[in-house]
PyMOL Python script that loads the backbone (N, CA, C, O; Angstrom):
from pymol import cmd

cmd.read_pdbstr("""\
ATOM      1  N   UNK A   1      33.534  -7.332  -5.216  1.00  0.00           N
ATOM      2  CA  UNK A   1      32.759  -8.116  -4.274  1.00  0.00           C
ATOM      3  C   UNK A   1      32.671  -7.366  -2.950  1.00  0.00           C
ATOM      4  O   UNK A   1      33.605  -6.601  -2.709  1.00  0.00           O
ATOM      5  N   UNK A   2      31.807  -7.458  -2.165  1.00  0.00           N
ATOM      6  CA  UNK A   2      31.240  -6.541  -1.064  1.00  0.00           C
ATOM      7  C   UNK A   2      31.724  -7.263   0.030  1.00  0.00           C
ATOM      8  O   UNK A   2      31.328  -8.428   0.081  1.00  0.00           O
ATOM      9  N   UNK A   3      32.683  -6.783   1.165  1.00  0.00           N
ATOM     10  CA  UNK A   3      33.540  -7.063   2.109  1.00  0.00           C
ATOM     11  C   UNK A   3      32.560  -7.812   3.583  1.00  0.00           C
ATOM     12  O   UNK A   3      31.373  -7.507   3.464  1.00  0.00           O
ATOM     13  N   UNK A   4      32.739  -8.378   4.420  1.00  0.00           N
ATOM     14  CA  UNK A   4      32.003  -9.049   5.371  1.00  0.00           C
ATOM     15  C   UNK A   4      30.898  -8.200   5.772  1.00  0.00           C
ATOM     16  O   UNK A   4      29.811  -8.587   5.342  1.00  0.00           O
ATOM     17  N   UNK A   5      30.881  -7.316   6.364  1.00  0.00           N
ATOM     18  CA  UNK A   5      30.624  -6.360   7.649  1.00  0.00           C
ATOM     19  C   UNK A   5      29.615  -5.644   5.986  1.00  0.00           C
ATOM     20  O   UNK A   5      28.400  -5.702   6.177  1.00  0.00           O
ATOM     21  N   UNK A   6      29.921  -5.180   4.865  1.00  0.00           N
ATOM     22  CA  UNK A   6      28.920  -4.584   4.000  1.00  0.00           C
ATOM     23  C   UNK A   6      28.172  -5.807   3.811  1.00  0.00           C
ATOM     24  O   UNK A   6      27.094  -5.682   4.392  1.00  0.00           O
ATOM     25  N   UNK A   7      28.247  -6.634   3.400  1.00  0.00           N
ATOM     26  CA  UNK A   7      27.095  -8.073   3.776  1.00  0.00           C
ATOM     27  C   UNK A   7      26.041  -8.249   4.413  1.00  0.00           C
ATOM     28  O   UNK A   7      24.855  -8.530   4.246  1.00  0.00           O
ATOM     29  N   UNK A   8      27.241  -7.862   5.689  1.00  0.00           N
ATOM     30  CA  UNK A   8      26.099  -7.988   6.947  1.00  0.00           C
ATOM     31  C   UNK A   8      25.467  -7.454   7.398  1.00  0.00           C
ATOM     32  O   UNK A   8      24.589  -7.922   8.122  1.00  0.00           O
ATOM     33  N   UNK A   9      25.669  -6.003   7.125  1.00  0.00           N
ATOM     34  CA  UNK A   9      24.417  -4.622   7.093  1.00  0.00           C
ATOM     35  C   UNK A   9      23.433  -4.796   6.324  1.00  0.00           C
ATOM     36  O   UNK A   9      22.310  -4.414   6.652  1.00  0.00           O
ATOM     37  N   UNK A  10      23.744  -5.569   4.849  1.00  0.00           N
ATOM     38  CA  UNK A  10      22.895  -5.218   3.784  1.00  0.00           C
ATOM     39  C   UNK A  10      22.008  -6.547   4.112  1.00  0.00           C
ATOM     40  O   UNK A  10      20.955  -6.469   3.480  1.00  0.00           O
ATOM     41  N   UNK A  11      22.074  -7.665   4.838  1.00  0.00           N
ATOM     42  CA  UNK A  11      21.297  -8.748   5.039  1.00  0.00           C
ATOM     43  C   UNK A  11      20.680  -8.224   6.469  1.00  0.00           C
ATOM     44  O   UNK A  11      19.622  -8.824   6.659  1.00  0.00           O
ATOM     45  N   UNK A  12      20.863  -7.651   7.144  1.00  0.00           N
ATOM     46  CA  UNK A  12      20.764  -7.165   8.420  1.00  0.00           C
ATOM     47  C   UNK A  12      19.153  -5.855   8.140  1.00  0.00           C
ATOM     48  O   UNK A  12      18.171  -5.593   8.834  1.00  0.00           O
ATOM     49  N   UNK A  13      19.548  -5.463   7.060  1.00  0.00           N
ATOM     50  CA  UNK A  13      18.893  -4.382   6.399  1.00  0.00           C
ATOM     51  C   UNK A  13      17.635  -4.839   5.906  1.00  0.00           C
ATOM     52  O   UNK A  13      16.516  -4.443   6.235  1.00  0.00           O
ATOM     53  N   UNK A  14      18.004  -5.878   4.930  1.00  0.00           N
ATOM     54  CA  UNK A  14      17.042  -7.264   4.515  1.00  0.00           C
ATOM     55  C   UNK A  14      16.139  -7.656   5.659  1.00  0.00           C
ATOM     56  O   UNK A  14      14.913  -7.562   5.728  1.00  0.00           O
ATOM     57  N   UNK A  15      16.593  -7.896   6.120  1.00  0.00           N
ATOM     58  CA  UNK A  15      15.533  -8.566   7.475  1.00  0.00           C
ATOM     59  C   UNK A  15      14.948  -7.642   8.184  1.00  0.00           C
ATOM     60  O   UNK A  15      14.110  -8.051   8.987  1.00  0.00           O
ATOM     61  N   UNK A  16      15.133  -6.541   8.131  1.00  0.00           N
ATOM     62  CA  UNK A  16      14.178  -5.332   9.063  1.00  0.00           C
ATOM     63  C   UNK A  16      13.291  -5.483   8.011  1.00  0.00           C
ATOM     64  O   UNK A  16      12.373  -6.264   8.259  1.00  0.00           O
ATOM     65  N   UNK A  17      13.280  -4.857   6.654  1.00  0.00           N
ATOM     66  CA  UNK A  17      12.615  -4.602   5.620  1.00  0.00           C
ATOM     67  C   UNK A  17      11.201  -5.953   5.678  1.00  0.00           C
ATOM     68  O   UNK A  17      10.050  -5.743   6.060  1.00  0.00           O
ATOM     69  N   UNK A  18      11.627  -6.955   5.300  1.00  0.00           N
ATOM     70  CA  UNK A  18      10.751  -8.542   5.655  1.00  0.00           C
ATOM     71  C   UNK A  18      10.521  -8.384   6.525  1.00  0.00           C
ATOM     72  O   UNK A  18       9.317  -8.620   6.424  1.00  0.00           O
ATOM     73  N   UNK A  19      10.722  -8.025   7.942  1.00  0.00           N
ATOM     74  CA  UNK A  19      10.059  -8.381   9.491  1.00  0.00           C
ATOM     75  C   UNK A  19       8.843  -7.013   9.433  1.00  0.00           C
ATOM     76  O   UNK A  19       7.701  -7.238   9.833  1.00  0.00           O
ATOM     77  N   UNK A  20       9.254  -5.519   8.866  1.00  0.00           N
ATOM     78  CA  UNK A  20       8.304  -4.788   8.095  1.00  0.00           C
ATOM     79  C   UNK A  20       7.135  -4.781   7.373  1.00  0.00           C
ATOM     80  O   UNK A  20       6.105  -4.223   7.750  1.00  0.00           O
ATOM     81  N   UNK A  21       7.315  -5.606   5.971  1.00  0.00           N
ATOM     82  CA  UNK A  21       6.680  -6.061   5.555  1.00  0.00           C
ATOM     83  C   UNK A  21       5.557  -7.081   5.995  1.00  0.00           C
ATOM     84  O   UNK A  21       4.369  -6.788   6.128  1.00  0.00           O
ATOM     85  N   UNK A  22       6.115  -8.318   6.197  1.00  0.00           N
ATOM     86  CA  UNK A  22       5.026  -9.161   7.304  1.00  0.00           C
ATOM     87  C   UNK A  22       4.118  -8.817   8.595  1.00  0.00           C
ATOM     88  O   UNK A  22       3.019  -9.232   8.964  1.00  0.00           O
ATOM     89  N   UNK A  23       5.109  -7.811   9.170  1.00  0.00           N
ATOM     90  CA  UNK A  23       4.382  -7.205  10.520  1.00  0.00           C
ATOM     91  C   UNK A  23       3.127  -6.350  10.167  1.00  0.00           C
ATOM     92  O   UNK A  23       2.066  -6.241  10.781  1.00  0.00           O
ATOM     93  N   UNK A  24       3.529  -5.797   9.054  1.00  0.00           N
ATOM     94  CA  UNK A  24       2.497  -4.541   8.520  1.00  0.00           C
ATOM     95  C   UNK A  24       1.406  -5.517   8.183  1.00  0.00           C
ATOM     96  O   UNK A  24       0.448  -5.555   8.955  1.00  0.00           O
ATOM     97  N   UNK A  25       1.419  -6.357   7.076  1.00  0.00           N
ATOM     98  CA  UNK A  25      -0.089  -7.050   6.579  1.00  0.00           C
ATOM     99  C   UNK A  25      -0.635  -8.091   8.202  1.00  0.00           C
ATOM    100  O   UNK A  25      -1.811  -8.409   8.378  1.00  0.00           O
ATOM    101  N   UNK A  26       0.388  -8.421   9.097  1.00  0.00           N
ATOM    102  CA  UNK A  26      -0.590  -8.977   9.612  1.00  0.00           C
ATOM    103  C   UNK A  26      -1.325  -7.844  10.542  1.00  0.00           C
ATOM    104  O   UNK A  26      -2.544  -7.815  10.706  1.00  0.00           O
ATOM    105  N   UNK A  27      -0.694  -7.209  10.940  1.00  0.00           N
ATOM    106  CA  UNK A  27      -1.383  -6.146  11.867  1.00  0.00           C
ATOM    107  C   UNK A  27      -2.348  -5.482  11.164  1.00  0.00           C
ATOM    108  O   UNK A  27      -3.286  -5.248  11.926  1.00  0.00           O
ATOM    109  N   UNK A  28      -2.509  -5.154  10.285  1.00  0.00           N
ATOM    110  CA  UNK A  28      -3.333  -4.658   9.034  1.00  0.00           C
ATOM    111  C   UNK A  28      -4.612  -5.655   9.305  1.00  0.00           C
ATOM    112  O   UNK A  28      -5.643  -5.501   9.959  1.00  0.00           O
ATOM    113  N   UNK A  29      -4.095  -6.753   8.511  1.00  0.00           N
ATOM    114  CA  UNK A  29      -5.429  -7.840   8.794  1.00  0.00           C
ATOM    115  C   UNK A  29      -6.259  -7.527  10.079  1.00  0.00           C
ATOM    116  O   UNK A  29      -7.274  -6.832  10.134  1.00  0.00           O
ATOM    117  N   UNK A  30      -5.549  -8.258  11.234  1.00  0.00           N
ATOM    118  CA  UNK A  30      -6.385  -8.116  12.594  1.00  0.00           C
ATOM    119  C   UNK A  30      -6.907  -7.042  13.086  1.00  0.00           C
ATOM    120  O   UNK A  30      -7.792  -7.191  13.929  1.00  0.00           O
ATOM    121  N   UNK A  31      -6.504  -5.695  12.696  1.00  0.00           N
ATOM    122  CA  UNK A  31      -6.940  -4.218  12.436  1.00  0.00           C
ATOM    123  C   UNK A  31      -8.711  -3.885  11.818  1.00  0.00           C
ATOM    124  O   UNK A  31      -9.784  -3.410  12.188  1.00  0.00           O
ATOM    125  N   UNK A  32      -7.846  -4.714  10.309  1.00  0.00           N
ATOM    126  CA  UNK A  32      -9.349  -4.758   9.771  1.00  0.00           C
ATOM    127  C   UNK A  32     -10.461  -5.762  10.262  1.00  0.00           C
ATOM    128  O   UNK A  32     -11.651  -5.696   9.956  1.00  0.00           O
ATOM    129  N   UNK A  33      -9.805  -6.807  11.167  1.00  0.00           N
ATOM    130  CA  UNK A  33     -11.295  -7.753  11.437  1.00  0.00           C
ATOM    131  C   UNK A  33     -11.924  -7.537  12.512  1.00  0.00           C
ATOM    132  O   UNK A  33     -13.098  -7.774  12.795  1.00  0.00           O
ATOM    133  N   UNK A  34     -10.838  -6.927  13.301  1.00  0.00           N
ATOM    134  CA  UNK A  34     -11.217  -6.118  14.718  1.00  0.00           C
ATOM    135  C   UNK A  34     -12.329  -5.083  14.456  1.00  0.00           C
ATOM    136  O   UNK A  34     -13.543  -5.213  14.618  1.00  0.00           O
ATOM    137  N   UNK A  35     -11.483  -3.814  13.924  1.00  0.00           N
ATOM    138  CA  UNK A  35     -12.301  -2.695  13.082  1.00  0.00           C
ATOM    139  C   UNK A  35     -13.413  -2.913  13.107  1.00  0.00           C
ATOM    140  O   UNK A  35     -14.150  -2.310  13.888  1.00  0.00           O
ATOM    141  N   UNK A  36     -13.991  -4.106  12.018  1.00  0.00           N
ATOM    142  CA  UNK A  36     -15.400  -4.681  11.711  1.00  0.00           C
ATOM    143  C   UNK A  36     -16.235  -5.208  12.988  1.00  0.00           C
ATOM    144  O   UNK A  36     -17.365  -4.887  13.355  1.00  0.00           O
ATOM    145  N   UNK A  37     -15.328  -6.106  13.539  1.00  0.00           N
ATOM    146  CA  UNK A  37     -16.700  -6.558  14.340  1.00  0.00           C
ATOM    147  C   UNK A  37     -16.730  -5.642  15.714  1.00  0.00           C
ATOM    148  O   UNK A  37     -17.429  -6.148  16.592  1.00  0.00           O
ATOM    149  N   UNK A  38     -16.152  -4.487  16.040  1.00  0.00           N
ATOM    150  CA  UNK A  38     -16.376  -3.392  17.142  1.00  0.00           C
ATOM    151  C   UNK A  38     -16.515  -2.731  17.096  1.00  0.00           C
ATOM    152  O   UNK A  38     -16.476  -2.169  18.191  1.00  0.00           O
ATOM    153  N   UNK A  39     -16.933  -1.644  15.657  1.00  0.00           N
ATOM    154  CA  UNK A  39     -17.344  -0.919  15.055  1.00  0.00           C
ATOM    155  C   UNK A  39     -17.169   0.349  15.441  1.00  0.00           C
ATOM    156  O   UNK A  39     -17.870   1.243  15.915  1.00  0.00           O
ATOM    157  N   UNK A  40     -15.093   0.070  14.838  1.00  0.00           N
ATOM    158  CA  UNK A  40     -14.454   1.294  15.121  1.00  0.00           C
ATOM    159  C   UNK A  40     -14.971   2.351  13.895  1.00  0.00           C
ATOM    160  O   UNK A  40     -15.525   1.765  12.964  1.00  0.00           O
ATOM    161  N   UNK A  41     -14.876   3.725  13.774  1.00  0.00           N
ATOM    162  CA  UNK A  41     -15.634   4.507  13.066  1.00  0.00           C
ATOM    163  C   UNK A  41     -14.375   4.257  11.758  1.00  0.00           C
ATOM    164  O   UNK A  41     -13.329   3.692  12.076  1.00  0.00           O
ATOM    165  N   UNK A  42     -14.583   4.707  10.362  1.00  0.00           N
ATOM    166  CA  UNK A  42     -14.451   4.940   9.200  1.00  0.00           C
ATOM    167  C   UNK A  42     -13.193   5.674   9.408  1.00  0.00           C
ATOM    168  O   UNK A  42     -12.187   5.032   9.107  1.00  0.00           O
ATOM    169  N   UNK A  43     -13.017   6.828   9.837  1.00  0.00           N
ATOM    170  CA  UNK A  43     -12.054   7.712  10.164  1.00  0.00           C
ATOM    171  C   UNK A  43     -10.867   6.957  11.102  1.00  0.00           C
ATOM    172  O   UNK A  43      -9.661   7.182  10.992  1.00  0.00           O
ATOM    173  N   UNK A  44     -11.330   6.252  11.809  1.00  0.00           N
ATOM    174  CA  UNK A  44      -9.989   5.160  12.463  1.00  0.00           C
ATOM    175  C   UNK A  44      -9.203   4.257  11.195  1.00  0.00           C
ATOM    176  O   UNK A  44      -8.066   4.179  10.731  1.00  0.00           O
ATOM    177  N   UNK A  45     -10.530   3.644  10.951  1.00  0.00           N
ATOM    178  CA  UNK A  45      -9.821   2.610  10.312  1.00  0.00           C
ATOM    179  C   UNK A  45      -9.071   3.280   8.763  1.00  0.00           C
ATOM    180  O   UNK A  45      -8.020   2.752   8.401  1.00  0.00           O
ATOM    181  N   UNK A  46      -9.656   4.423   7.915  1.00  0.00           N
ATOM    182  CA  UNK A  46      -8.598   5.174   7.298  1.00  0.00           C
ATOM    183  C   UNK A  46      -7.472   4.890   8.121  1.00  0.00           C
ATOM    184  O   UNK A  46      -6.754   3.938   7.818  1.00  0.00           O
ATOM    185  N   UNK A  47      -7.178   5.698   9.283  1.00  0.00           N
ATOM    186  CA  UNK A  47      -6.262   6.420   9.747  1.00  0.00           C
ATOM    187  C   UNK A  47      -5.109   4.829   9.425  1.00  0.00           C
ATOM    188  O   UNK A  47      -4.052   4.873   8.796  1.00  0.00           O
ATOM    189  N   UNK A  48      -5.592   3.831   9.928  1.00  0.00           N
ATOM    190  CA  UNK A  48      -4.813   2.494  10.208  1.00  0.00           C
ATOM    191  C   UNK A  48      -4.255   2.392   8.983  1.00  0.00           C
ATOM    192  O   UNK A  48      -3.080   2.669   8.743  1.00  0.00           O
ATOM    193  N   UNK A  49      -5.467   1.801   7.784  1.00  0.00           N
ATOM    194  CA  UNK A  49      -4.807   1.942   6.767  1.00  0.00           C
ATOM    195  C   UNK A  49      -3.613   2.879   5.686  1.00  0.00           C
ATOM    196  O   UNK A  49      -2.911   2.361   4.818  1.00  0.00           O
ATOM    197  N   UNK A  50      -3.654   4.397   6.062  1.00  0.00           N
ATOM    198  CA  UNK A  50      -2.730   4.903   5.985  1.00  0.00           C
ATOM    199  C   UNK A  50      -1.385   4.412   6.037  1.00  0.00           C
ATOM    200  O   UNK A  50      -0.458   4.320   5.233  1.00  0.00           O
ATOM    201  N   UNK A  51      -1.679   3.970   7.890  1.00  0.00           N
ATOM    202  CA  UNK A  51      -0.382   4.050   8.683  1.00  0.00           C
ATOM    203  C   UNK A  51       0.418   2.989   7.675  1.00  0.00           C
ATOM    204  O   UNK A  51       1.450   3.372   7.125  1.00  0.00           O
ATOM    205  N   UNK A  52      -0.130   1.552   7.438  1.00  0.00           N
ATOM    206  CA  UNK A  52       0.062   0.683   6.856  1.00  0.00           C
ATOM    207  C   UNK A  52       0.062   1.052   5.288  1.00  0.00           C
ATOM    208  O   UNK A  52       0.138  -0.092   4.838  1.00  0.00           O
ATOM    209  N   UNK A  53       0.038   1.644   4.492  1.00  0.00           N
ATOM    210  CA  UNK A  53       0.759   2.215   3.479  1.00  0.00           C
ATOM    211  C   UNK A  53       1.910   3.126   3.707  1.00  0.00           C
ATOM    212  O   UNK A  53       2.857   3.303   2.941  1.00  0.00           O
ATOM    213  N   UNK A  54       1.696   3.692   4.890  1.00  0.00           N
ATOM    214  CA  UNK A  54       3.430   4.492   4.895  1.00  0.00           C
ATOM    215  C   UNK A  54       4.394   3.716   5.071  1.00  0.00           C
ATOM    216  O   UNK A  54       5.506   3.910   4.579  1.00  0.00           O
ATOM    217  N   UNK A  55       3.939   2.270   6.144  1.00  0.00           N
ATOM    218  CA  UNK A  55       5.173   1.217   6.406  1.00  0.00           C
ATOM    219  C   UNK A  55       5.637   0.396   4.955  1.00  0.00           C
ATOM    220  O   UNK A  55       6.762  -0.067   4.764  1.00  0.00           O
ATOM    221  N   UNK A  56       4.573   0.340   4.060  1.00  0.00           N
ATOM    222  CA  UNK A  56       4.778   0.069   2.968  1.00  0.00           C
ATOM    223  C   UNK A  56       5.522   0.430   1.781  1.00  0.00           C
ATOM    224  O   UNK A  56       6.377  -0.207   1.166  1.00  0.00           O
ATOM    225  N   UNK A  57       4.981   1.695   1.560  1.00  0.00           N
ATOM    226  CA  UNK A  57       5.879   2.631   1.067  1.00  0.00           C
ATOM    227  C   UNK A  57       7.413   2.799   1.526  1.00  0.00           C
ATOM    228  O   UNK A  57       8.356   2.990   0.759  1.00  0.00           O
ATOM    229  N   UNK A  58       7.478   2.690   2.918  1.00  0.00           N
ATOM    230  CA  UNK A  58       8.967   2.829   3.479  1.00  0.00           C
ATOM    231  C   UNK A  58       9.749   1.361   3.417  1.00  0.00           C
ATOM    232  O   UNK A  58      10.966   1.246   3.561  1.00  0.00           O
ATOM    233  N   UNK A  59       9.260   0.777   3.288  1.00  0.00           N
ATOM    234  CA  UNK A  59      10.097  -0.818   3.144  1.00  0.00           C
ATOM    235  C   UNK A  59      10.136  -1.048   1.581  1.00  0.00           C
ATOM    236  O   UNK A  59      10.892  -1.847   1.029  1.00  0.00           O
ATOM    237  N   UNK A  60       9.252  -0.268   0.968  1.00  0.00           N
ATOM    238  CA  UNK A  60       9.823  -0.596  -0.899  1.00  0.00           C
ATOM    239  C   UNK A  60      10.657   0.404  -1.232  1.00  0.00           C
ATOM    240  O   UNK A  60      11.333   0.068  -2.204  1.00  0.00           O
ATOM    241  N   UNK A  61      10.928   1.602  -0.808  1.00  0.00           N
ATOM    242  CA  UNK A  61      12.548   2.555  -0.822  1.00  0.00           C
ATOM    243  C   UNK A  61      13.213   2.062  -0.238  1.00  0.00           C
ATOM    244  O   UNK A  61      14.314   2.062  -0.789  1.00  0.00           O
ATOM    245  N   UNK A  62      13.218   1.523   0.764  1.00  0.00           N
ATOM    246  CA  UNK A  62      14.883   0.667   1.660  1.00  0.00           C
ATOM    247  C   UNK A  62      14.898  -0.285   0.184  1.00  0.00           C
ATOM    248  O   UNK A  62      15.817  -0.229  -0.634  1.00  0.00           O
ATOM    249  N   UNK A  63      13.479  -1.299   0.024  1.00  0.00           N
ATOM    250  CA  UNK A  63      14.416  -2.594  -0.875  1.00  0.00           C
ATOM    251  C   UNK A  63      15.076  -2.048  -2.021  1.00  0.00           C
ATOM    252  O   UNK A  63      16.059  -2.513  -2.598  1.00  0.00           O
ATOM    253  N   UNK A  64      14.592  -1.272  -2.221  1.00  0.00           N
ATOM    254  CA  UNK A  64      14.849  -0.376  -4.129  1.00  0.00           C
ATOM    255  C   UNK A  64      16.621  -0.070  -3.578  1.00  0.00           C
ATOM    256  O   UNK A  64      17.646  -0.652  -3.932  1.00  0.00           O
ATOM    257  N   UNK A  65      16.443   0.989  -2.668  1.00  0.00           N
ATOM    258  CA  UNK A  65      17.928   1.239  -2.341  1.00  0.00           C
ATOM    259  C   UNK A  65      19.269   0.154  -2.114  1.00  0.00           C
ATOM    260  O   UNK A  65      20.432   0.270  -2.502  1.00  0.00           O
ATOM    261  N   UNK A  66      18.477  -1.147  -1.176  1.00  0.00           N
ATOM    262  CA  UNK A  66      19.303  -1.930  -1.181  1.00  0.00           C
ATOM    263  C   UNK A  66      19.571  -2.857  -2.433  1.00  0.00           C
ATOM    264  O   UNK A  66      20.723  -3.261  -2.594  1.00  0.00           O
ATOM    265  N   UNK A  67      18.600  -3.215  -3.316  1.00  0.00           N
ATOM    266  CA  UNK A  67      18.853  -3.510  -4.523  1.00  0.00           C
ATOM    267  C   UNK A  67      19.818  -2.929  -5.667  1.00  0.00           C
ATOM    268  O   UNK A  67      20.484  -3.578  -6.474  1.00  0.00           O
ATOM    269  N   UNK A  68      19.717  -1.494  -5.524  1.00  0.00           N
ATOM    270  CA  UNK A  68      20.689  -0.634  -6.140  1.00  0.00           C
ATOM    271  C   UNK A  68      21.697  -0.831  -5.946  1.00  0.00           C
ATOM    272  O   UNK A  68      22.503  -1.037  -6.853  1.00  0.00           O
ATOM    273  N   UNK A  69      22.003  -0.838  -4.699  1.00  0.00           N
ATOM    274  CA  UNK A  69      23.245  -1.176  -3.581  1.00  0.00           C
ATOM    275  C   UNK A  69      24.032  -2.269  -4.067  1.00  0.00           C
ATOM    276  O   UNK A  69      25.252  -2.128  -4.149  1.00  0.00           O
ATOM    277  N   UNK A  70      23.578  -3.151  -4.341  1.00  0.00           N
ATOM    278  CA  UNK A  70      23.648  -4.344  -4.408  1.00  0.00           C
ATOM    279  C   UNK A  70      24.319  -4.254  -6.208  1.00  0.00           C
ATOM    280  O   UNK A  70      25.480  -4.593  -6.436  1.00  0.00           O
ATOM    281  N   UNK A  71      23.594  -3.870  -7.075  1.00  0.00           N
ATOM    282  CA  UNK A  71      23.658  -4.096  -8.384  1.00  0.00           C
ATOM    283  C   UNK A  71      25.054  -2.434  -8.388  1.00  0.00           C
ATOM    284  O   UNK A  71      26.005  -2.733  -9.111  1.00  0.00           O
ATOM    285  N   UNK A  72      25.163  -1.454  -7.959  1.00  0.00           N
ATOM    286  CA  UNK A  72      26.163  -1.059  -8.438  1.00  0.00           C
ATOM    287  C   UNK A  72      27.401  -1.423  -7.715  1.00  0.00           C
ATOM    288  O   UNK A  72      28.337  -0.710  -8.076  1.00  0.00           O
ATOM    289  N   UNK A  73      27.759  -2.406  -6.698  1.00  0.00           N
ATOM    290  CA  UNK A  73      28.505  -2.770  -6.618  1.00  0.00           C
ATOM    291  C   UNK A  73      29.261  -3.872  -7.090  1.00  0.00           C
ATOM    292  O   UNK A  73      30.394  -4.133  -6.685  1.00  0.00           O
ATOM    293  N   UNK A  74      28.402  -4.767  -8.270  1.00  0.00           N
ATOM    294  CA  UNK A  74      28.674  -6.056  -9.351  1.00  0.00           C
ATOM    295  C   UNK A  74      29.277  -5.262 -10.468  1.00  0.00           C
ATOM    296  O   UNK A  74      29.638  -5.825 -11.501  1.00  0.00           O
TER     297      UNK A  74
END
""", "prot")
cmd.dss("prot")
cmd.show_as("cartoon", "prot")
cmd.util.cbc("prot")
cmd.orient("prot")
């Protein structure tokens, strides 16, 4: 069983990952509705969307890791 303080990193860890996740699609959204009606060029709004797949990409290796984490210590 995983001691206080490893808990509390790994829930601590948890919640960056979720505050990540959520932050990314909404900023994403208002990105894209903005984008549209001010008619930022094609090449911006790539660029955004990118950005928002790298935050993506980087919050599903933390969960994978912390999941691992999690299962080789049971």
């Amino acid at each position: 069983m995983a001691s206080a303080p490893d808990h509390s990193k790994a829930a601590a860890r948890s919640r960056v990952v979720g505050g990540v996740i959520v932050g990314t699609a909404l900023i994403w959204m208002v990105a894209q509705f903005a984008g549209a009606r001010l008619g930022v060029p094609v090449r911006w709004m790539v660029l955004i969307d990118l950005a928002a797949l790298a935050a993506m990409v980087w919050a599903m290796i933390v969960a994978v890791g912390l999941w691992r984490a999690r299962r080789d210590k049971e």
